[in-house]
C-alpha positions in Angstrom: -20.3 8.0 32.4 -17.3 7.5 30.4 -15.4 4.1 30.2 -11.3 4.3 32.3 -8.2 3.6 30.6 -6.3 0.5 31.6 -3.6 -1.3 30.4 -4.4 -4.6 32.1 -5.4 -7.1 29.8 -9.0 -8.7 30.1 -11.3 -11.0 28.3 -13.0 -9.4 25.3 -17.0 -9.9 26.0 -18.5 -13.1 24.1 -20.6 -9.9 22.0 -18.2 -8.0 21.2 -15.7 -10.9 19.8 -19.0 -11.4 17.4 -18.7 -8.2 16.3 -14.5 -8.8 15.8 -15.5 -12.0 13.8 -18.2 -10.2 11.7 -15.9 -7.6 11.3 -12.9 -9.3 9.6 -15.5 -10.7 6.6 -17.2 -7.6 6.2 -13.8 -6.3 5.5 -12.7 -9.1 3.3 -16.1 -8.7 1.2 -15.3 -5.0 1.0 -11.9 -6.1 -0.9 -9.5 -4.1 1.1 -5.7 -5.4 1.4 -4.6 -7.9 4.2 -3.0 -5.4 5.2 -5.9 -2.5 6.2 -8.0 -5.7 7.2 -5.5 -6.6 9.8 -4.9 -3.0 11.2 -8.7 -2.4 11.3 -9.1 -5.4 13.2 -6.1 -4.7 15.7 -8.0 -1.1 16.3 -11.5 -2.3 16.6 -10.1 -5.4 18.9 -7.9 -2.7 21.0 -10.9 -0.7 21.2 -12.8 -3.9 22.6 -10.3 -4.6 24.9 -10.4 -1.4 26.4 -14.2 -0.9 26.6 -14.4 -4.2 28.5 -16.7 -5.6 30.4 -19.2 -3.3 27.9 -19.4 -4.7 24.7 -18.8 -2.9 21.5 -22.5 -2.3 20.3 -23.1 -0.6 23.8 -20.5 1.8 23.3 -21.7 5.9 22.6 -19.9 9.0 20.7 -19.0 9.9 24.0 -17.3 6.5 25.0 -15.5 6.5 21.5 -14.4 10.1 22.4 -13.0 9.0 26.0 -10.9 6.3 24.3 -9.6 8.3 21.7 -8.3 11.0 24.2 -7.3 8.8 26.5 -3.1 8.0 27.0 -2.9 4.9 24.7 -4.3 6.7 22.0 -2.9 10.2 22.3 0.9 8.8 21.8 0.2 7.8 18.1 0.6 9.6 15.1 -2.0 11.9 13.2 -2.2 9.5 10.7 -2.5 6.7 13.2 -5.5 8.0 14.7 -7.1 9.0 11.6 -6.6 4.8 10.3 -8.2 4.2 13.6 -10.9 6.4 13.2 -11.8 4.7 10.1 -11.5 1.7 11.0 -13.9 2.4 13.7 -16.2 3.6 10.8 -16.4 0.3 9.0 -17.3 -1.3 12.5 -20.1 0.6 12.7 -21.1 0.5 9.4 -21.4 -2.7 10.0 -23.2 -3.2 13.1 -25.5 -0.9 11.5 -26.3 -3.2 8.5 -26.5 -6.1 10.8 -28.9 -4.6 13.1 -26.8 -4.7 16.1 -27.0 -0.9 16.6 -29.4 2.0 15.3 -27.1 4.8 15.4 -23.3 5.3 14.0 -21.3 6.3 17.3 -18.6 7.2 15.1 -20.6 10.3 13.4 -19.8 13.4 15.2 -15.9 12.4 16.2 -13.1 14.8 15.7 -11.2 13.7 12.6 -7.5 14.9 13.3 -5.4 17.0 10.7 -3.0 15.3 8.5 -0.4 17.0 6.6 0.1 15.4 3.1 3.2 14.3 2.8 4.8 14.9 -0.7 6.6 12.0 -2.4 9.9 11.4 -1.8 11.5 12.4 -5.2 13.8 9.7 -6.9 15.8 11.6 -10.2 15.5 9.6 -13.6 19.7 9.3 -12.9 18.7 7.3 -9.6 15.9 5.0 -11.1 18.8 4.1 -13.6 21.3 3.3 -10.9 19.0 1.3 -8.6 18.2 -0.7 -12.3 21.4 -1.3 -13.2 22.1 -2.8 -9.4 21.1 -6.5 -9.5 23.5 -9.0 -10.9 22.0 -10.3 -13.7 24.3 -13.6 -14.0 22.1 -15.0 -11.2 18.1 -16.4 -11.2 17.5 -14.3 -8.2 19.8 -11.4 -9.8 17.5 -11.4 -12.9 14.3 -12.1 -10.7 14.9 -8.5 -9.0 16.0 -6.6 -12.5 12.7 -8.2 -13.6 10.6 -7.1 -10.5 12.2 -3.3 -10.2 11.7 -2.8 -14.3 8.3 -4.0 -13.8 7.5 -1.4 -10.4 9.0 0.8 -12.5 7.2 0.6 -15.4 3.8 0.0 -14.4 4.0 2.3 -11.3 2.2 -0.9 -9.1 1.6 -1.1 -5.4 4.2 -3.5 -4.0 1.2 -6.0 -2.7 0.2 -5.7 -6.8 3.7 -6.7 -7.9 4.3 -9.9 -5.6 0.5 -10.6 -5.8 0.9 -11.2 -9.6 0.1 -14.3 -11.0 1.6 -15.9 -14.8 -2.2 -16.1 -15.3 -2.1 -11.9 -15.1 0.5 -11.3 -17.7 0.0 -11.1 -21.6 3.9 -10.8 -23.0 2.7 -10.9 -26.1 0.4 -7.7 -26.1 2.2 -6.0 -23.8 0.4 -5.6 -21.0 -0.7 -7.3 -17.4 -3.9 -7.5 -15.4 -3.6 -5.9 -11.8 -6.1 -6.6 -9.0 -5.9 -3.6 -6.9 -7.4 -1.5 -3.8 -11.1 -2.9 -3.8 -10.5 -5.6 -5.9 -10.8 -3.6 -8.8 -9.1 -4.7 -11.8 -7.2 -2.8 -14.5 -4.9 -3.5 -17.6 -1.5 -1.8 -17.3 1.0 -1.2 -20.3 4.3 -2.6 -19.5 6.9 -0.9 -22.0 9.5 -2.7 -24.1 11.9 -3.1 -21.1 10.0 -4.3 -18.4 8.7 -6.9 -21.0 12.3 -7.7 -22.4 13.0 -8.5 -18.7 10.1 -10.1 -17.4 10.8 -12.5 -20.5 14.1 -13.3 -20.0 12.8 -13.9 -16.1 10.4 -16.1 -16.9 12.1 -18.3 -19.5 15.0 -18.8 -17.4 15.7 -17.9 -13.5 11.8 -18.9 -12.8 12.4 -22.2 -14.1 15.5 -22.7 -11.6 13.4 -21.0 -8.5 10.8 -24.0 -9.2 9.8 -26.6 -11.3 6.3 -27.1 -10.0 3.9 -25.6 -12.6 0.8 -24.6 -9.9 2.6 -22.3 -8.5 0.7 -19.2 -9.6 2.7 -16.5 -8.2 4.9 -14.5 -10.7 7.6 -14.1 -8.9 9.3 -16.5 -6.2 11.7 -16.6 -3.8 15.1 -18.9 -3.7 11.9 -21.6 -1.9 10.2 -21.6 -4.9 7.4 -19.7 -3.1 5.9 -16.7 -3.3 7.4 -13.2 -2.8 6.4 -11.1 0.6 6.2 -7.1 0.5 8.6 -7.4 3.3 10.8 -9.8 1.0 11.1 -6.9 -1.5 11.3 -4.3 0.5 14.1 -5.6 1.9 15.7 -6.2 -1.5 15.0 -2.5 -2.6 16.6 -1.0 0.4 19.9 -3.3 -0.2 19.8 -2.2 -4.2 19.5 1.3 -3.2 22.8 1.1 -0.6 24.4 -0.3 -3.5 23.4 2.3 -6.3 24.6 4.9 -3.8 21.5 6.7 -3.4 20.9 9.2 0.1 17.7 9.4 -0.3 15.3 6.6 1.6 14.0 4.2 -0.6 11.1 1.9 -0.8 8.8 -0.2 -3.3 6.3 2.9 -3.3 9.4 5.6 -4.1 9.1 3.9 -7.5 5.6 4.1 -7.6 6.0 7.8 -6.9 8.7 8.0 -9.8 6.7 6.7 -12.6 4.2 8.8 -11.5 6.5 12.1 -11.3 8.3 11.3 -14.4 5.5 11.0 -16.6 3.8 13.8 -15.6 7.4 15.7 -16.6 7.2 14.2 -19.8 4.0 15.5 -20.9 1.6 12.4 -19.8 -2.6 13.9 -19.0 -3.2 13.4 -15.2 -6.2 11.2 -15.9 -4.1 8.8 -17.8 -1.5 8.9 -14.9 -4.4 8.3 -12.9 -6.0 5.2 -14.3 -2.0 3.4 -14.6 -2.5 4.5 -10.8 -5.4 3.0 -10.2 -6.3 6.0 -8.5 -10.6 6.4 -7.9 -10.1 9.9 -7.2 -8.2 12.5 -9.7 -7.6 14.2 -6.2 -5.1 11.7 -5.2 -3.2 11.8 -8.3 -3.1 15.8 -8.4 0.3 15.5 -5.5 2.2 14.6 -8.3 1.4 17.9 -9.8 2.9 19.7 -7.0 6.3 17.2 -6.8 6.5 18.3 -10.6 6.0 21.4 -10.2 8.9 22.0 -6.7 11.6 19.7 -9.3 10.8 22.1 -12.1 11.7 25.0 -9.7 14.8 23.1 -8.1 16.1 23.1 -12.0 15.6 26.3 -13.0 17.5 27.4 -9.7 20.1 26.0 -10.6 20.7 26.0 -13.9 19.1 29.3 -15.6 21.5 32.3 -14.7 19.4 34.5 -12.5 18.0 31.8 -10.8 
């Protein structure tokens, strides 16, 4: 018998909020962003909201099939339902290693299709436009010409930029320590601007932002306190109004662009994919293909029988 869809509110059973509670460490021992963790634990929670009064362990494939066909679910995205799916996953996973089930309900569930987006491409001429759009005569001016160089640079994850910490930087060598997806670490060149910037940051508008010497966080806001993804990319999509650019912009279009524009200027893939901090070569190989479509949009327009 399969579990109803409802949209009344009701009391998560006292088992299955175990399960919700045992589920937010397991994540966090797993290393995943706050991010992920919080999303997998609003889909397993939504989940145990609508399976109530059964709790989560009692649930089969054929209950986890019912919810995700059922109205709530349907109306999201592809992509949505795939996240949920995996967060589902990880849930049972983890009831598995605990004991609190024997079998993985999720095994057998249709995984929907997803269509990879491509990047969104961003032209060497725009990179150096949205650059060259702070105002550098102010300490939050020079914090953001010091932040984009660096994203720029280094091709980091937004939560890897404002996570940084002045313990994570080595100005001298050249390079900074990044903590990324799965708490894995890796050392990432930063190139003679980024470092020319981030000095000049550091040396000058961080010392106005704060005084207080225990603050660990690279970067800070006009508080004196850390930088929020949601700070920045607010600040990127104001910068990018102002450089004139059409095209949407976000922290991870420059992520894209280091990416695209070293593999245009002869960089290995690999390589690309370790600055990345990509675990699978598969993931890097889209850049291949953004490459390859701007290589094609130039020779259309420029060689004579194009």
């Amino acid at each position: 018998m399969h579990l109803t869809d409802t949209a009344a509110l009701r009391e998560i059973p006292a088992a299955s909020d175990a399960v919700l509670t045992a589920f937010r460490h397991q994540l966090a021992a797993e290393g995943l962003s706050q991010h992920t963790r919080r999303a997998y634990v609003s889909d397993a929670a939504a989940l145990a909201q609508w399976a109530t009064p059964r709790a989560l362990a009692a649930l089969t494939t054929d209950d986890l099939a019912a919810y995700l066909a059922s109205p709530t679910v349907m109306q999201k995205s592809p992509r949505s339902i795939a996240r949920l799916q995996s967060a589902l996953r990880h849930c049972w996973q983890g009831m598995l290693r605990s004991g609190a089930v024997s079998s993985d309900a999720t095994v057998g569930l249709d995984t929907p299709r997803i269509g990879r987006a491509l990047p969104k491409d961003l032209s060497e001429a725009d990179v150096d436009a949205l650059l060259a759009a702070p105002d550098i005569s102010t300490a939050l001016g020079l914090r953001d010409k010091a932040m984009l160089e660096l994203l720029y640079a280094c091709g980091l994850r937004v939560s890897e930029l404002v996570g940084l910490s002045v313990s994570a930087l080595n100005l001298a060598a050249g390079y900074l320590r990044v903590r990324g997806k799965g708490n894995k670490e890796r050392l990432v060149p930063m190139g003679e601007n980024a470092v020319l910037w981030l000095q000049r940051y550091m040396t000058t508008a961080r010392a106005e932002l704060t005084q207080d010497v225990s603050v660990p966080a690279v970067f800070l806001t006009a508080r004196g306190r850390g930088m929020t993804r949601e700070n920045f990319w607010h600040l990127i999509k104001r910068y990018a109004l102002q450089a004139g650019i059409n095209a949407s912009v976000s922290p991870h279009t420059l992520r894209h662009a280091f990416a695209t524009h070293l593999l245009n200027h002869g960089a290995d893939l690999r390589v690309i994919q370790l600055l990345l901090g990509h675990s699978d070569l598969s993931t890097t190989q889209i850049y291949t293909h953004v490459a390859r479509e701007r290589l094609q949009q130039l020779h259309a327009t420029h060689h004579p029988r194009g």
